[in-house]
N, C-alpha and C positions, 0 to 999 in steps of 0.2 A: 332910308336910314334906319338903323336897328334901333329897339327899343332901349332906352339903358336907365339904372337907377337915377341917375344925374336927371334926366329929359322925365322924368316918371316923378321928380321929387319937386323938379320946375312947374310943374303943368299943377301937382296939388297945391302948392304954394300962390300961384297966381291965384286960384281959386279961393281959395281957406285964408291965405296970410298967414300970421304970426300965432291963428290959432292951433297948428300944428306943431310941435315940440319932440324932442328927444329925437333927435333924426339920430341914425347907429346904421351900421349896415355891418352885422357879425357874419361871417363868412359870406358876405356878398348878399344876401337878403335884406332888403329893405326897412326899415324899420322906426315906428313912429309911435306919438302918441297924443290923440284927440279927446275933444273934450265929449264926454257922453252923450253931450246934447244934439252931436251933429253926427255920431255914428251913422244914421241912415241917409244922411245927404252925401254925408264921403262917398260911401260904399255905393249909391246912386250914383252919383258923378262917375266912381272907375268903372262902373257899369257900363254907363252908356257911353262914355268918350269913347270916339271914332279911332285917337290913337291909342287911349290905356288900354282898354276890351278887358278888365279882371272881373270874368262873367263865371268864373265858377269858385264858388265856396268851398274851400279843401277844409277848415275848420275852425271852432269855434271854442275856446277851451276858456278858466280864469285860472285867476291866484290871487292868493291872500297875502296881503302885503300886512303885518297888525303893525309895525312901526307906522307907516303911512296916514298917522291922524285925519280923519277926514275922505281920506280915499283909501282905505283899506283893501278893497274890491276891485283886480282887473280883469272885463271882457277883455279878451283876444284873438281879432279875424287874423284868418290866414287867406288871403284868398290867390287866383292864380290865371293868369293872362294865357290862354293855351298858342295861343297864335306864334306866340314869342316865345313862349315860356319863360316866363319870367311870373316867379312871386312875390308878395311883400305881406310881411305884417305889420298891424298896426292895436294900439291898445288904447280902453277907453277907462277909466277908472271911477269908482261911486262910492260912497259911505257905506260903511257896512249897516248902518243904522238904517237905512233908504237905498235898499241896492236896485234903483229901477235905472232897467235900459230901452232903450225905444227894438223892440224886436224887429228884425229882417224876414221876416218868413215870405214876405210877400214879394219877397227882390230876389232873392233864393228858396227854393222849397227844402233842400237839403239843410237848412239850420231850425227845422219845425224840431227834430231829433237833436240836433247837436246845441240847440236853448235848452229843450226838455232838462238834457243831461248835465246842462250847465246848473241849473237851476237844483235840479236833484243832490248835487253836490254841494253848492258853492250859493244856494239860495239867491243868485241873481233873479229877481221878479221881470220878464221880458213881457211890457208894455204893450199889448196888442196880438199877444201872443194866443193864435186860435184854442190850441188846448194846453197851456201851462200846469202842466202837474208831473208826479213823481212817474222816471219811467223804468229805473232799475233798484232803487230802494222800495221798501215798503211805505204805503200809505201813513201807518199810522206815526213814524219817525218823528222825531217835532225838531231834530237838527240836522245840520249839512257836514257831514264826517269828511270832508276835504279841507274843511275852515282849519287854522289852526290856533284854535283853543281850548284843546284837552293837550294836559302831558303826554310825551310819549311813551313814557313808561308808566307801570302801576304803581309807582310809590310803597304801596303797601304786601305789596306779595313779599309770601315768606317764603315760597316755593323758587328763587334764584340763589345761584352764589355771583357774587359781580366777580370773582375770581377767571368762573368759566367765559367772563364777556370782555375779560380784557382789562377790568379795573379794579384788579386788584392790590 
């Protein structure tokens, strides 16, 4: 019997319960979201089950949610079943004040790079993370330029006309 989102959302659910939410499936992709605590037992579980097999980490990205009081911060695995082919993502969310996640490196070696860059960005602290630090920004940065909390415009430049952008 083929693998399908339906048998794939069954199987996490037995497992997890009701602490799995936002089930979505936008063009056919899977789609959820756990609580931070259990990221690495999820992602262990679709590991080793004999029927999920989502043994390869295709990626690892976040976003900034600022309305989201409390969970402003979301990790986002992508990972991907080759057998079947079949993907699904799933998200985990953290305070931007406390952004720690329990890191995966040790379940996948391909997100030792794709933390780094999370982290670089979006200042997620990956919890057991062999070498957590900056891998495409410079060292001496003291913020994560993907957050968003700077305007996106300068405010103050006198060197525009809003005419030429449209709002005039």
């Amino acid at each position: 019997m083929a693998l399908t989102n339906e048998i794939i959302r069954q199987r996490i659910t037995e497992r997890f319960g009701d602490q799995i939410t936002e089930w979505d499936e936008p063009y056919g992709l899977l789609t959820f979201t756990a609580p931070k605590t259990i990221n690495l037992k999820l992602l262990q579980f679709l590991y080793d089950d004999p029927e999920l097999r989502f043994r390869f980490l295709t990626d690892i990205c976040a976003v900034h949610y600022p309305n989201r009081t409390g969970e402003e911060l979301a990790v986002v695995y992508h990972v991907h079943n080759l057998v079947d082919n079949i993907r699904l993502r799933f998200k985990v969310f953290t305070d931007i004040n406390k952004p720690d996640v329990f890191t995966v490196t040790k379940l996948y070696e391909a997100a030792n790079w794709l933390e780094r860059e999370t982290y670089d960005y979006f200042g997620i602290n990956f919890i057991g993370h062999p070498n957590l630090k900056r891998i495409l920004n410079v060292d001496e940065m003291d913020y994560f330029p993907m957050r968003k909390e700077f305007p996106m415009e300068d405010q103050t430049r006198r060197d525009k006309d809003d005419e030429m952008f449209g709002r005039g």
